[in-house]
LUMDRENMI-338190 format. One line per field, with one value per atom (N, C-alpha, C, CB): residue number from 0; atom name; x, y, z. Coordinates in steps of 0.1 Angstrom, whole numbers, plus 5000, padded with zeros to 4 digits. Glycine has a CB too. Layout:
k NUM;...
a CA;...
px X;...
py Y;...
pz Z;...
This chain:
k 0;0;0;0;1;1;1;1;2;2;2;2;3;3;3;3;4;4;4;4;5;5;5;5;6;6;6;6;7;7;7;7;8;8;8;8;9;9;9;9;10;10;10;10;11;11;11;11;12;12;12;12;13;13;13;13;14;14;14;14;15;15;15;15;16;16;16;16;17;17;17;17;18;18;18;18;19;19;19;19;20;20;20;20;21;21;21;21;22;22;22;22;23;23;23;23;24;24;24;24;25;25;25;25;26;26;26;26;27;27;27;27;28;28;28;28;29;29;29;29;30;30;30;30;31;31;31;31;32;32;32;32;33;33;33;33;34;34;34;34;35;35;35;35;36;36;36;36;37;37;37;37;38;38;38;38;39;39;39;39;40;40;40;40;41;41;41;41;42;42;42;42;43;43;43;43;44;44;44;44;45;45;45;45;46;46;46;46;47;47;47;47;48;48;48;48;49;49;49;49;50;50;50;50;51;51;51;51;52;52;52;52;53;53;53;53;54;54;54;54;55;55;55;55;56;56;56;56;57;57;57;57;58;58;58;58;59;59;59;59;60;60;60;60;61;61;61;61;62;62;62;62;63;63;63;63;64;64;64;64;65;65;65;65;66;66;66;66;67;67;67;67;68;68;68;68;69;69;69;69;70;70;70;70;71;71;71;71;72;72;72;72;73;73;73;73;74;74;74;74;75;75;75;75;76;76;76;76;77;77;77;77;78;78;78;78;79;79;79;79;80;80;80;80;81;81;81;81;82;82;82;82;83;83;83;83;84;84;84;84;85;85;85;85;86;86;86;86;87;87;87;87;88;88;88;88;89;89;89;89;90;90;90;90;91;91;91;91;92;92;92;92;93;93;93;93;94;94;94;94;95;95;95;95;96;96;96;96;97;97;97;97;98;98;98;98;99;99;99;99;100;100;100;100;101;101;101;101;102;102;102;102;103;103;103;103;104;104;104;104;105;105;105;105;106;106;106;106;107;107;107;107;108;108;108;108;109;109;109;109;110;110;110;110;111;111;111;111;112;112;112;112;113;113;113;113;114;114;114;114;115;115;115;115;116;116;116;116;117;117;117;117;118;118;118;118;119;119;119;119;120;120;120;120;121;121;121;121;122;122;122;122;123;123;123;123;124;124;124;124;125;125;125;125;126;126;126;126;127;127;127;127;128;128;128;128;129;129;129;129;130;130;130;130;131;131;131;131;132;132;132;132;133;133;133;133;134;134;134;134;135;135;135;135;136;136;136;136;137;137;137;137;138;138;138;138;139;139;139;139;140;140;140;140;141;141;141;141;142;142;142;142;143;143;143;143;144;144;144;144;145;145;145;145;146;146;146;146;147;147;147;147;148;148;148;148;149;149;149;149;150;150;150;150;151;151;151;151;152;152;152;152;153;153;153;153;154;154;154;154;155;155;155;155;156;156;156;156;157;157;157;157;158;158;158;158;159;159;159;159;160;160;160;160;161;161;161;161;162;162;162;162;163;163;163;163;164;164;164;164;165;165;165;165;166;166;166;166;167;167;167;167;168;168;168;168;169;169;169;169;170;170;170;170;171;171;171;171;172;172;172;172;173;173;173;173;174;174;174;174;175;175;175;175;176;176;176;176;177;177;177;177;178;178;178;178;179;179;179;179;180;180;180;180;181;181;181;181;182;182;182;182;183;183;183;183;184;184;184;184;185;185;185;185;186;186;186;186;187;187;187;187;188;188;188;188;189;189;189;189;190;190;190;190;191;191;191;191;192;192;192;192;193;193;193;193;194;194;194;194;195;195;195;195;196;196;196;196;197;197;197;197;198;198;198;198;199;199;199;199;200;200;200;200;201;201;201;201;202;202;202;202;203;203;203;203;204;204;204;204;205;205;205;205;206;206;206;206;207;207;207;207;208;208;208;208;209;209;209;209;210;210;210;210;211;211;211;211;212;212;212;212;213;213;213;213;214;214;214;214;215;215;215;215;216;216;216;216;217;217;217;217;218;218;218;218;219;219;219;219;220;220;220;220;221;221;221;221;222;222;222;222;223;223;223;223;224;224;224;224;225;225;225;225;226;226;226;226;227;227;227;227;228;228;228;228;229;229;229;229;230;230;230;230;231;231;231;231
a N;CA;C;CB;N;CA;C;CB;N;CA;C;CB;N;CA;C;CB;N;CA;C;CB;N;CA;C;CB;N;CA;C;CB;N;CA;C;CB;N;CA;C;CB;N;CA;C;CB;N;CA;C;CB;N;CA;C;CB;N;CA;C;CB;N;CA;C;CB;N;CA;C;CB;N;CA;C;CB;N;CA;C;CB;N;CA;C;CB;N;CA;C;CB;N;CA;C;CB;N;CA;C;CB;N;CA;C;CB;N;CA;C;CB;N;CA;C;CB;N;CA;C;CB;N;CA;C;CB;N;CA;C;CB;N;CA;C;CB;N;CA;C;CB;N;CA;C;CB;N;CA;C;CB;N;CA;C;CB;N;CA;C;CB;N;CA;C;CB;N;CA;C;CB;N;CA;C;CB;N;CA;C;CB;N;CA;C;CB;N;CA;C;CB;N;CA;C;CB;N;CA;C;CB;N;CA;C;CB;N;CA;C;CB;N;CA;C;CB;N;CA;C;CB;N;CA;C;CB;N;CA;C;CB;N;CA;C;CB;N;CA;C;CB;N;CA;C;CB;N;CA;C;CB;N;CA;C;CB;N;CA;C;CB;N;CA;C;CB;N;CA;C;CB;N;CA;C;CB;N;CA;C;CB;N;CA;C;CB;N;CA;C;CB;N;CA;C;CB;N;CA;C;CB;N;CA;C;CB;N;CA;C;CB;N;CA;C;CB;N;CA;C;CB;N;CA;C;CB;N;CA;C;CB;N;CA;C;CB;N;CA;C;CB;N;CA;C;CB;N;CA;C;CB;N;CA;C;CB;N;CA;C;CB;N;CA;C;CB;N;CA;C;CB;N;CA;C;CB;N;CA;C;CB;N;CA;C;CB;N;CA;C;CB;N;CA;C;CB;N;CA;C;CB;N;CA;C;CB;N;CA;C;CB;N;CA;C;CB;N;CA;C;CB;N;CA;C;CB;N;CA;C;CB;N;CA;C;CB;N;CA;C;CB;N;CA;C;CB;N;CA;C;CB;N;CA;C;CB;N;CA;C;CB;N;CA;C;CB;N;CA;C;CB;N;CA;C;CB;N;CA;C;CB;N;CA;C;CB;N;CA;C;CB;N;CA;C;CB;N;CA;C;CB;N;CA;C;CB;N;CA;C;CB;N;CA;C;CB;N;CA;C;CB;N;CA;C;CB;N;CA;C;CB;N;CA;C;CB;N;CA;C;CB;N;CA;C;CB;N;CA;C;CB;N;CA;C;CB;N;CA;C;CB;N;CA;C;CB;N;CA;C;CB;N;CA;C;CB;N;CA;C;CB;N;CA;C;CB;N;CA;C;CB;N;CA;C;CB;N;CA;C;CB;N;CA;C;CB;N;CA;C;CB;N;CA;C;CB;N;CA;C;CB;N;CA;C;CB;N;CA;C;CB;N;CA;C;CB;N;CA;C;CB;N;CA;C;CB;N;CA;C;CB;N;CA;C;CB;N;CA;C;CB;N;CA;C;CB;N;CA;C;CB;N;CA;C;CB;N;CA;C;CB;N;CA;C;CB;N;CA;C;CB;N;CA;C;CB;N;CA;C;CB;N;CA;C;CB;N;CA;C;CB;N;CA;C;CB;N;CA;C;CB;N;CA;C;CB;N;CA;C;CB;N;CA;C;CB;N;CA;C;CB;N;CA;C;CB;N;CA;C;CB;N;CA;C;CB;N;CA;C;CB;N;CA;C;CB;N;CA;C;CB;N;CA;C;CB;N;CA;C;CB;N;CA;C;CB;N;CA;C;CB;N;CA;C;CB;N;CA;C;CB;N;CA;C;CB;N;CA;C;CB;N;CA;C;CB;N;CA;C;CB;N;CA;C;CB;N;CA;C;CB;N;CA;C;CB;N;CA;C;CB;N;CA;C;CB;N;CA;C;CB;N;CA;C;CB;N;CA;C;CB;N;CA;C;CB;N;CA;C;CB;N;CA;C;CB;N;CA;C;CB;N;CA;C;CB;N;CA;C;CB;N;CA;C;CB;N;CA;C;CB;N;CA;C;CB;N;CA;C;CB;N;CA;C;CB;N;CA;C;CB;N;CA;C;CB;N;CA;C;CB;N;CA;C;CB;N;CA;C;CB;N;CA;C;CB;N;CA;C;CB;N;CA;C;CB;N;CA;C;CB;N;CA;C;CB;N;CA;C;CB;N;CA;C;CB;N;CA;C;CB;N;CA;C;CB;N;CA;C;CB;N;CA;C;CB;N;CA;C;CB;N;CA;C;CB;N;CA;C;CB;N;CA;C;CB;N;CA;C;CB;N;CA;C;CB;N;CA;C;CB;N;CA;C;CB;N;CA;C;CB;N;CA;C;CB;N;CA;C;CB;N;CA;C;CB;N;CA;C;CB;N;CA;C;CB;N;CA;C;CB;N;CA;C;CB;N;CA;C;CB;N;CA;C;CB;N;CA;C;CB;N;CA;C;CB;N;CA;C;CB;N;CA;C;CB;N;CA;C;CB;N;CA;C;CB;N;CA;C;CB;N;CA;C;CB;N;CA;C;CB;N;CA;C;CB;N;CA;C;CB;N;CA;C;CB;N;CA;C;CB;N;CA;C;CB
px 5008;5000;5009;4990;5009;5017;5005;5025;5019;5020;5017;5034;5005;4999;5001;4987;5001;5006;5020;5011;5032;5047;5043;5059;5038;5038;5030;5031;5020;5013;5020;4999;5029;5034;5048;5032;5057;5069;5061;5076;5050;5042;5039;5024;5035;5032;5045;5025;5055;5068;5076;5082;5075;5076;5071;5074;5056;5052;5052;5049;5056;5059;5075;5058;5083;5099;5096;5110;5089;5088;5080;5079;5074;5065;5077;5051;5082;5095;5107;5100;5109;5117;5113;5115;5101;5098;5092;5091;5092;5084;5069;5087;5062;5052;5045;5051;5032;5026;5018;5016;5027;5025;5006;5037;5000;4985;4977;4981;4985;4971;4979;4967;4985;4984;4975;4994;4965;4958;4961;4949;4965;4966;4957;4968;4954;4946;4945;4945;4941;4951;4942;4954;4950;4942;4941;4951;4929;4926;4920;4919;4925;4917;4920;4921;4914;4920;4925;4931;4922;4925;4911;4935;4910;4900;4897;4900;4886;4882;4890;4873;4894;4904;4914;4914;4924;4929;4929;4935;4919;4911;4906;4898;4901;4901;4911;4898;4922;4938;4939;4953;4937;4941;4933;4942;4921;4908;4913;4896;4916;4920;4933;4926;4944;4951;4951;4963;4937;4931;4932;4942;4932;4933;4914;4946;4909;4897;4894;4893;4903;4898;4902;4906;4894;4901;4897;4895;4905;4900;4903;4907;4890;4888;4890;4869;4893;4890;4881;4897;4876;4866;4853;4867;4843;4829;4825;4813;4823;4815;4824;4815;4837;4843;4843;4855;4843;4842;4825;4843;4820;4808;4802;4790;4808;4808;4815;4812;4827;4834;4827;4845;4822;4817;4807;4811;4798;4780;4787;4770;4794;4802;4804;4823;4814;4818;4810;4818;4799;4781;4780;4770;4777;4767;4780;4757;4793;4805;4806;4819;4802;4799;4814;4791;4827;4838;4837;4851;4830;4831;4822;4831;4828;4815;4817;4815;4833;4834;4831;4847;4829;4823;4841;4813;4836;4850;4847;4855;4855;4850;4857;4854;4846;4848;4854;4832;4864;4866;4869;4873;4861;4865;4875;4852;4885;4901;4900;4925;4896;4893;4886;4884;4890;4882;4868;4893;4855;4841;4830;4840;4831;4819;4808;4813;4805;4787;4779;4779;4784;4771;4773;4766;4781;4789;4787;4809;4779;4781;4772;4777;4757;4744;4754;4732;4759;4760;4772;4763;4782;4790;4789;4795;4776;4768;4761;4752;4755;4752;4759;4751;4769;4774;4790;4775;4796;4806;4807;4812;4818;4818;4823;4818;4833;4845;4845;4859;4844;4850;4859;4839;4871;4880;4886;4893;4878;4884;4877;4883;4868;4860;4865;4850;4862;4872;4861;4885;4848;4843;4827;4847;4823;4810;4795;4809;4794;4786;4791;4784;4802;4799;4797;4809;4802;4794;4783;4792;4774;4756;4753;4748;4758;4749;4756;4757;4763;4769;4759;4787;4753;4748;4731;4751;4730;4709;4712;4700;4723;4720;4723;4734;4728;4732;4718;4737;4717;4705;4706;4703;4692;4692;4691;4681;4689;4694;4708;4692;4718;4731;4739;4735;4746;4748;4758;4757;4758;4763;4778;4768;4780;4791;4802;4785;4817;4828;4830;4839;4840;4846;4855;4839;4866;4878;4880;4893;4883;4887;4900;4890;4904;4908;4917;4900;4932;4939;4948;4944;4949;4960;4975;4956;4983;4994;5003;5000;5005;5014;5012;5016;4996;4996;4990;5014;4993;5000;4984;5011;4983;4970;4966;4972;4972;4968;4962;4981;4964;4957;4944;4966;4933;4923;4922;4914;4915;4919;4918;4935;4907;4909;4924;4901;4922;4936;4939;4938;4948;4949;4943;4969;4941;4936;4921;4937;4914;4902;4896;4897;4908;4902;4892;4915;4897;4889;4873;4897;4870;4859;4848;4862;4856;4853;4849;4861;4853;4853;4842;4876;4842;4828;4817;4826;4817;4802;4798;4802;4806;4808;4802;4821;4810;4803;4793;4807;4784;4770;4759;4767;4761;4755;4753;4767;4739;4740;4740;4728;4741;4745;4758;4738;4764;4781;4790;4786;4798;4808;4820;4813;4827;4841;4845;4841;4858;4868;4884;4868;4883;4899;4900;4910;4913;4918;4927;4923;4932;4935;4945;4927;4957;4963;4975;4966;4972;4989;4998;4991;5009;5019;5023;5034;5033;5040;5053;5049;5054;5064;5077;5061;5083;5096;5108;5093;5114;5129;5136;5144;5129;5135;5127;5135;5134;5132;5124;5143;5129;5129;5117;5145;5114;5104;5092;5106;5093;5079;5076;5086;5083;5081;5078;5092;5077;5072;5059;5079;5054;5041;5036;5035;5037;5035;5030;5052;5042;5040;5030;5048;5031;5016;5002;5012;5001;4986;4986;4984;4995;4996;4990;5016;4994;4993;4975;5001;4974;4957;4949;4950;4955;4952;4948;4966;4959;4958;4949;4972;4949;4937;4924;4933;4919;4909;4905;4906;4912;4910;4906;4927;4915;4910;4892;4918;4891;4872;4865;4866;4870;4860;4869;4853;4858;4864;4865;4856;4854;4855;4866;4845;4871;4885;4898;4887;4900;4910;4917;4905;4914;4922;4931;4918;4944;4952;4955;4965;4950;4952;4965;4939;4975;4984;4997;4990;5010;5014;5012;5011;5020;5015;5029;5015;5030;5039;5051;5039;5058;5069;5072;5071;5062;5065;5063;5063;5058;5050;5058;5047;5072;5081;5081;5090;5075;5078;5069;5085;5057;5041;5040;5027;5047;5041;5050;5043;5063;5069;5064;5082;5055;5055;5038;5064;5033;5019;5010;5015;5014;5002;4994;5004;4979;4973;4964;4967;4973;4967;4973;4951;4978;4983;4979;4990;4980;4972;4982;4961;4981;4993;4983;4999;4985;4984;4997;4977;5002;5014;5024;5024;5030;5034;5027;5031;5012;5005;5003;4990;4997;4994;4995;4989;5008;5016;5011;5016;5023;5019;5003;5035;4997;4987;4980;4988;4975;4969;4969;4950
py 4988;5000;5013;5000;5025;5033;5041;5037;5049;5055;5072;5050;5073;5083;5100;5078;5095;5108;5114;5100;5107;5109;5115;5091;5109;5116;5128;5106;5123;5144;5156;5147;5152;5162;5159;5160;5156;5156;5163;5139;5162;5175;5186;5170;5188;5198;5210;5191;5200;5210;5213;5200;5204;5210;5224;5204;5224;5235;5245;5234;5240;5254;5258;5253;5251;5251;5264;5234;5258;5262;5278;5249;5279;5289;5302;5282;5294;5304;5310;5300;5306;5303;5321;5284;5321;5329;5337;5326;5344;5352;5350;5365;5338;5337;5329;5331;5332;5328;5311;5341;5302;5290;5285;5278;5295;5293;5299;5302;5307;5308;5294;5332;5287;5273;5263;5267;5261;5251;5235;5255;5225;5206;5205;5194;5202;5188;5177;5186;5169;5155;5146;5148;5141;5136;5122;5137;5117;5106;5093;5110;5096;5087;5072;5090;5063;5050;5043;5051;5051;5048;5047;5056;5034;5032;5038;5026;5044;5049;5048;5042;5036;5034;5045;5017;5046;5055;5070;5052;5074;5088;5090;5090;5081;5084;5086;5076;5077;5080;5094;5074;5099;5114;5123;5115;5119;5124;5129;5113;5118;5113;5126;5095;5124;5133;5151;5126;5153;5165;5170;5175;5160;5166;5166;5157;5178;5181;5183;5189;5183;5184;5169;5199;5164;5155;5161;5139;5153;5151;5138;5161;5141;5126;5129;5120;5116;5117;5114;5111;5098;5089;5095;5072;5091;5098;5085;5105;5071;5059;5057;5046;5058;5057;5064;5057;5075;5088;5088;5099;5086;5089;5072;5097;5062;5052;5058;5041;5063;5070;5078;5076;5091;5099;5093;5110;5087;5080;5068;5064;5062;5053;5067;5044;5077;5087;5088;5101;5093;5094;5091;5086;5078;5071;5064;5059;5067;5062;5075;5060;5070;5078;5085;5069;5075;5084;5098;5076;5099;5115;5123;5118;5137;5140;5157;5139;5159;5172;5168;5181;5185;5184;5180;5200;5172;5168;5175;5154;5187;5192;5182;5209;5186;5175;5176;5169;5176;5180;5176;5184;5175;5163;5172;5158;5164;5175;5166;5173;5157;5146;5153;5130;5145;5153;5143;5145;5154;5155;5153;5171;5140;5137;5145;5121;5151;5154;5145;5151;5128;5123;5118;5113;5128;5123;5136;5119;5147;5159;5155;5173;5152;5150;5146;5137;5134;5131;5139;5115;5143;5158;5168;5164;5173;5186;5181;5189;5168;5163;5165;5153;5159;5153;5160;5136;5170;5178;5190;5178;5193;5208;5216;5212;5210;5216;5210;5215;5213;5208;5221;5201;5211;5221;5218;5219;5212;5204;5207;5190;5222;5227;5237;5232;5227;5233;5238;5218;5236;5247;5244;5244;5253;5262;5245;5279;5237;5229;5225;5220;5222;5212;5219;5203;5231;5244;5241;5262;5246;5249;5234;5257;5225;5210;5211;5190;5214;5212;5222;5215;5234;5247;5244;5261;5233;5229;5214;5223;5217;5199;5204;5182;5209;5218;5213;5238;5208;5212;5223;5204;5231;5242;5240;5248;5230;5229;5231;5212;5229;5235;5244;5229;5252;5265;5263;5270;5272;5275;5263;5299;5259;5246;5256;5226;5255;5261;5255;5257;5267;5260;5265;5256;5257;5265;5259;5260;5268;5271;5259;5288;5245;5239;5245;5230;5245;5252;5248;5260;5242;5237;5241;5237;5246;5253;5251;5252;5236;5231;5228;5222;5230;5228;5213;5229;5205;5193;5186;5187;5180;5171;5161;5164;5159;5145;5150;5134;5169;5169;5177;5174;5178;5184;5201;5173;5209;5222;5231;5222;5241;5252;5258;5264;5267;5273;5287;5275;5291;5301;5319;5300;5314;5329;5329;5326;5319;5319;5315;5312;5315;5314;5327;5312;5340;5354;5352;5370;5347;5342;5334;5336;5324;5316;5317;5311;5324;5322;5338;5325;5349;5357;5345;5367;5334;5326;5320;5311;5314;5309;5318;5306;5330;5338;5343;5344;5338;5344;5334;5351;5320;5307;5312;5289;5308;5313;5300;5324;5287;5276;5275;5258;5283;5282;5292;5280;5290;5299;5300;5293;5305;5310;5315;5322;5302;5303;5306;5287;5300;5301;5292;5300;5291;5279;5270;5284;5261;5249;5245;5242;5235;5237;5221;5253;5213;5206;5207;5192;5213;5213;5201;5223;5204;5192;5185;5200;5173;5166;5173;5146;5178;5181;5184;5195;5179;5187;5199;5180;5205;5218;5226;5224;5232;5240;5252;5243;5259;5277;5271;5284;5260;5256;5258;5242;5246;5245;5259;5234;5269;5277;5288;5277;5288;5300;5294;5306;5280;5282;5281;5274;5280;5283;5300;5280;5309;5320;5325;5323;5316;5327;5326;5321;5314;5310;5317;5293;5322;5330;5344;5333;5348;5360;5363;5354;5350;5352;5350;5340;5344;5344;5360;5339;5365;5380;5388;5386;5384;5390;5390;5376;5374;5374;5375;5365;5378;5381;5401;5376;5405;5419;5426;5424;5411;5411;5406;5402;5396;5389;5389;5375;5396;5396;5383;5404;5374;5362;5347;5362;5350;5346;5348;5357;5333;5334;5320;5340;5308;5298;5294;5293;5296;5292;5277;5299;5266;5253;5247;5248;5249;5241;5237;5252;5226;5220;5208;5224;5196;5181;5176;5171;5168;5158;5165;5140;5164;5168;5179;5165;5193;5200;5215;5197;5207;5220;5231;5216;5229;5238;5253;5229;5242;5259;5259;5261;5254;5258;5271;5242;5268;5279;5291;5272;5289;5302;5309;5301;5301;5313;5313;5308;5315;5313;5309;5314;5295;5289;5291;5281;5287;5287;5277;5301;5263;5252;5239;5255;5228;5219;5208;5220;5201;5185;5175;5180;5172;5162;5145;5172;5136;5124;5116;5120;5110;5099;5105;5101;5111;5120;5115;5134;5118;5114;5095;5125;5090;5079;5067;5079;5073;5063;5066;5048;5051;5053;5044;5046;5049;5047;5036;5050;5030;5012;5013;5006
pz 5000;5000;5000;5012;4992;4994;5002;4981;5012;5021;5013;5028;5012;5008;5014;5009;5025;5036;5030;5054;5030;5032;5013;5038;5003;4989;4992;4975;4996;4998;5003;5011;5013;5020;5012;5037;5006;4994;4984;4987;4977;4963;4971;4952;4985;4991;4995;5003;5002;5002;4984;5014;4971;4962;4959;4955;4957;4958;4963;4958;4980;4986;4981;5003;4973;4973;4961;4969;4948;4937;4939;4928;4947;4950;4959;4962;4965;4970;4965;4978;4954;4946;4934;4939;4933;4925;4934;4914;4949;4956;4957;4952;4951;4952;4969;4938;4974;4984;4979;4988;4988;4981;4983;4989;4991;4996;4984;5013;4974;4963;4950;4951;4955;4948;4950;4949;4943;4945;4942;4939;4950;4945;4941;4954;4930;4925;4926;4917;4934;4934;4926;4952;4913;4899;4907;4880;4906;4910;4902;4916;4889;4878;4878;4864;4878;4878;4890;4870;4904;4913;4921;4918;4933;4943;4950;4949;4953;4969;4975;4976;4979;4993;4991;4995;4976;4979;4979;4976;4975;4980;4994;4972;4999;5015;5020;5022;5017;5023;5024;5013;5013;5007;5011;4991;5015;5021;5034;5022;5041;5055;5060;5053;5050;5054;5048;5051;5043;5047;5030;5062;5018;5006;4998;4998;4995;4992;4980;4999;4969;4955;4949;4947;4938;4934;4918;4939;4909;4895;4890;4886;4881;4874;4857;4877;4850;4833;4828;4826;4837;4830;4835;4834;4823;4832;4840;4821;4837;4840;4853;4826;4851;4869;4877;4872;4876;4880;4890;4865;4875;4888;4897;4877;4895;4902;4911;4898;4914;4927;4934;4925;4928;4937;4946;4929;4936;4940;4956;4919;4950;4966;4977;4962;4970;4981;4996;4975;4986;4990;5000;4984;4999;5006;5018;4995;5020;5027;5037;5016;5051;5061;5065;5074;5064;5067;5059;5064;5047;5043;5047;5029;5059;5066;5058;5086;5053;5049;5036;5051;5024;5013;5003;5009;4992;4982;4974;4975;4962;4950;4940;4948;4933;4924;4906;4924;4902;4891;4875;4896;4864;4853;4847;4842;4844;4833;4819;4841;4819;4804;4796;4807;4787;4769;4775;4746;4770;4771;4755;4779;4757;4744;4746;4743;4736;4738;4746;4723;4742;4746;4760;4736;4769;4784;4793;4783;4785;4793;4805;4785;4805;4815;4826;4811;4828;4843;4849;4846;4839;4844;4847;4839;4839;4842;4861;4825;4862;4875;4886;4875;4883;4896;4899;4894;4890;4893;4896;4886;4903;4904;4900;4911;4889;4880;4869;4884;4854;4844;4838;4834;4834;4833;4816;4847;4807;4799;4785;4805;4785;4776;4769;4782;4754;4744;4727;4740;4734;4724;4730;4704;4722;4724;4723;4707;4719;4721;4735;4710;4739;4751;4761;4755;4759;4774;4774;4772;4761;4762;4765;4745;4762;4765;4784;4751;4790;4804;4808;4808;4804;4809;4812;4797;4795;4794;4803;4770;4811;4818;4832;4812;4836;4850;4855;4850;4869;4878;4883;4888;4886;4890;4906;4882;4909;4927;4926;4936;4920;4922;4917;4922;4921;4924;4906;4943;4899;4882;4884;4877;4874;4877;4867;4871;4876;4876;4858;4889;4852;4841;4832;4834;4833;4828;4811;4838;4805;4792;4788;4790;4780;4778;4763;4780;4764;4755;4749;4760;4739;4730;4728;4719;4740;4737;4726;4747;4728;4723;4707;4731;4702;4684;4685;4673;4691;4689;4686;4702;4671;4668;4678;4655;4688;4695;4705;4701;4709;4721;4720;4730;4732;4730;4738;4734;4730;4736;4722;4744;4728;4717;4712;4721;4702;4699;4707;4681;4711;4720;4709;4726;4699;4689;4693;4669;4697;4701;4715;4694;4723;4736;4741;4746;4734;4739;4734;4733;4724;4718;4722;4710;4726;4734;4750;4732;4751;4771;4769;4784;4758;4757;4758;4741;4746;4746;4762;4734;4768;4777;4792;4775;4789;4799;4801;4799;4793;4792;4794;4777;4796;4796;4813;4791;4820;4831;4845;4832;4834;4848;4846;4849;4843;4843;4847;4832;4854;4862;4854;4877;4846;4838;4850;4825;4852;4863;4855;4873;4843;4840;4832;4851;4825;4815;4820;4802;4814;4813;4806;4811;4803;4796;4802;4795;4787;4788;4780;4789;4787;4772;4772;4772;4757;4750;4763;4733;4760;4769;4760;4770;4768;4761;4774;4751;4768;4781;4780;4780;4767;4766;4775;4752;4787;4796;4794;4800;4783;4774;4769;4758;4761;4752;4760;4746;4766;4781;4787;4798;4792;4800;4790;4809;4772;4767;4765;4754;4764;4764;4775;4756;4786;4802;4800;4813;4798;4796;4789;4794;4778;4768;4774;4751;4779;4784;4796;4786;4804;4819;4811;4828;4803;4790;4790;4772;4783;4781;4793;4770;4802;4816;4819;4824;4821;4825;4817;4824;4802;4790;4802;4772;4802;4806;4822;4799;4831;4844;4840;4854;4830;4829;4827;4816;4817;4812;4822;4797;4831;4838;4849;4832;4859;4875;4882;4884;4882;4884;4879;4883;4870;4864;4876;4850;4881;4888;4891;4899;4881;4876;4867;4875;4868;4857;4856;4858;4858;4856;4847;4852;4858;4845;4855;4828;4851;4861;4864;4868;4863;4864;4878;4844;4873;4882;4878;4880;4866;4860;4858;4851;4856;4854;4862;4846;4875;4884;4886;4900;4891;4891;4879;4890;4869;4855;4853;4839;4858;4855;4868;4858;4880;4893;4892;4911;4881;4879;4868;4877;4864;4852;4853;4834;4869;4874;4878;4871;4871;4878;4890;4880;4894;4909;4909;4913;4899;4904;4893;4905;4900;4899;4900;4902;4886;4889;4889;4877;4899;4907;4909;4927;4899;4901;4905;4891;4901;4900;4913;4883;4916;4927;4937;4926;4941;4952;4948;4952;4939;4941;4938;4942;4930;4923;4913;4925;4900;4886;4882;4875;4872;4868;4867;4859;4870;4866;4852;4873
């Protein structure tokens, strides 16, 4: 069983290392602790030692986890709940249900189908703008020429909250490389925090690269493998 505690608190002092490093206050970093592919059991661990956001990819596991969460009396505080996976049309309903974040919205149908599926018992559902930094055909994410376009349509849907964008760059070792598309998307970041006051998530940062994602802004990091090992 890995010792879930001793990895939360090693990504926790990175962050605070990476955060000091650039004068930044390591408390407007937000963990994500990506939970995809992993059991209950080990979200409670992570639960247990005081971690409250999770993210998911799959919808069909995902909401088998939450729906267990539920009805599992050890959870007495609230979990936010967050999908970062590419979103079929025909997967939005139980996302629009049962989350409280999708962060993974990369054009204007899957908003309005997440916005006409939102219950109105719950309060407008968070959602960050998904960004193709890197070009790269394999990945999902508008192009950064239309994120301002985009996040206007978006902002006007009224079961939805425009929190910020999203973003994975390309796997690369070039340092300069990684950290100018880090930068540009911090860029449109700042664009859109100027139009919309409620804009205050830069989502970007993984296991490998948190360090040049929190220097060049980030204020929130999705940390799977780090916390709970490698992937099933």
């Amino acid at each position: 069983m890995t010792d879930i505690s001793k990895q939360i608190t090693m990504v926790q002092q990175k962050i605070a290392q990476a955060a000091l490093r650039v004068k930044r206050d390591e408390q407007e970093i937000q963990l994500l602790a990506v939970s995809k592919t992993k059991p209950v059991s080990l979200i409670k661990q992570a639960y247990q030692f005081g971690l409250r956001h999770f993210g998911e990819n799959y919808v069909q596991e995902s909401i088998e986890k939450i729906q267990q969460i539920k009805e599992d009396n050890d959870f007495q505080d609230p979990i936010f709940w967050y999908f970062i996976g590419p979103l079929q049309s025909n997967k939005t309903r139980p996302v629009a249900e049962h989350f409280d974040w999708v962060q993974s919205v990369d054009r204007l149908k899957i908003a309005q189908r997440l916005n006409d599926q939102r219950p109105t018992v719950l309060s407008p559902l968070n959602i960050c703008l998904q960004v193709n930094i890197s070009g790269e055909e394999s990945k999902s994410g508008t192009t950064l020429s239309q994120v301002i376009e985009l996040a206007s349509q978006v902002s006007k849907l009224p079961r939805l909250k425009l929190r910020g964008i999203m973003a994975i760059p390309e796997k690369t070792n070039d340092l300069q490389q990684l950290e100018k598309q880090f930068q540009a998307l911090h860029n449109i970041y700042r664009e859109l925090q100027n139009k919309y006051p409620q804009v205050d998530t830069l989502s970007m940062g993984m296991s490998g690269d948190l360090e040049s994602a929190i220097a060049c802004g980030s204020t929130m990091v999705r940390i799977g493998t780090d916390i709970f090992g490698a992937r099933n």
